[in-house]
C-alpha positions in Angstrom: 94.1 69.4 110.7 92.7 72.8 111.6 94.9 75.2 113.5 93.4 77.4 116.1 92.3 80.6 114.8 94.4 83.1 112.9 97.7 80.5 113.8 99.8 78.6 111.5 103.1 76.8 112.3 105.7 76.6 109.9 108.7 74.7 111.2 110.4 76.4 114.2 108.5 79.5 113.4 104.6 80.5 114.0 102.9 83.4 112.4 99.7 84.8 113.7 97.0 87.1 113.0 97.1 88.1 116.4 99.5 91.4 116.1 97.2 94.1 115.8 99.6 95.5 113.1 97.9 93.0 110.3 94.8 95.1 109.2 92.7 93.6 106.2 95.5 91.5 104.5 95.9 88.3 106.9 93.0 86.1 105.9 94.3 85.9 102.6 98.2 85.9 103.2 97.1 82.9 105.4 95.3 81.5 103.1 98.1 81.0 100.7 100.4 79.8 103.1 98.3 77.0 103.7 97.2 76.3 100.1 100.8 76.7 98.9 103.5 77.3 101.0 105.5 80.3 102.7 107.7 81.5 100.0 104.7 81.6 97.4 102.6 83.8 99.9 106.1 86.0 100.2 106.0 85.5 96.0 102.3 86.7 95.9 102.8 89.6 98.7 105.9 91.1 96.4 103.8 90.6 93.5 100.3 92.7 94.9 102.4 94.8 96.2 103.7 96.5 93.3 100.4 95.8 91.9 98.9 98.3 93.9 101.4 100.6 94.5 101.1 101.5 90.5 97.4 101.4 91.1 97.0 103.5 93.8 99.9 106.2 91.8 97.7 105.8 88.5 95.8 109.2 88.0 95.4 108.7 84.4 95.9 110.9 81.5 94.0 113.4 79.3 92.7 110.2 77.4 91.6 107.9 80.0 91.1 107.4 83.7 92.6 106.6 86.0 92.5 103.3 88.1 89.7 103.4 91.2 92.4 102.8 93.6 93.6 106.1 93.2 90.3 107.6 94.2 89.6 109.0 97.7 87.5 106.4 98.6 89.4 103.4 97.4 93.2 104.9 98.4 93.1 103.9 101.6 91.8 100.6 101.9 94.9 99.5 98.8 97.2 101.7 101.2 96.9 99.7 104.4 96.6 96.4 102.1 100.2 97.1 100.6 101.4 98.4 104.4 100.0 94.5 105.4 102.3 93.1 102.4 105.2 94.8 103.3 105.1 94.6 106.9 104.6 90.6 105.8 107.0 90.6 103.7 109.9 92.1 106.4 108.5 89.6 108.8 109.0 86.8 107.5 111.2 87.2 103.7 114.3 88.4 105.4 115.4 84.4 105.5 114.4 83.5 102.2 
């Protein structure tokens, strides 16, 4: 039961990788969809999001480091990875 590329069909409603606004994130949000279901890939999204929003804010202290996300050349890639979530997230958790 493969779907075409980048397509799944949930009830009335399709999502699809397709919108250019999706950057790195899709493959796995579409991923859970399929393994488990819409509202644990919205569960998962909330979840990662904060995840890396504290990551990405983490600059550490005098006695430790802080997390790589917060470095130049990790910052970005988490930024457009939470942007994917929440974009997501509007999409498709305002029903739910």
């Amino acid at each position: 039961m493969n779907k075409p590329c980048g397509e799944i069909e949930l009830n009335e409603a399709t999502l699809t990788n397709l919108n250019p606004g999706f950057r790195t994130e899709w493959p796995r949000i579409r991923f859970l969809i399929e393994r488990d279901g819409l509202d644990a890939a919205l569960i998962w999204c909330g979840d990662t999001m904060k995840i890396y929003r504290t990551a990405v804010l983490d600059r550490g202290n005098d006695n430790r480091r802080g997390h790589y996300a917060s470095t130049r050349e990790f910052k970005r890639t988490f930024i457009d990875s939470y942007q994917d979530f929440k974009r997501f997230l509007a999409m498709y958790g305002n029903n739910r």
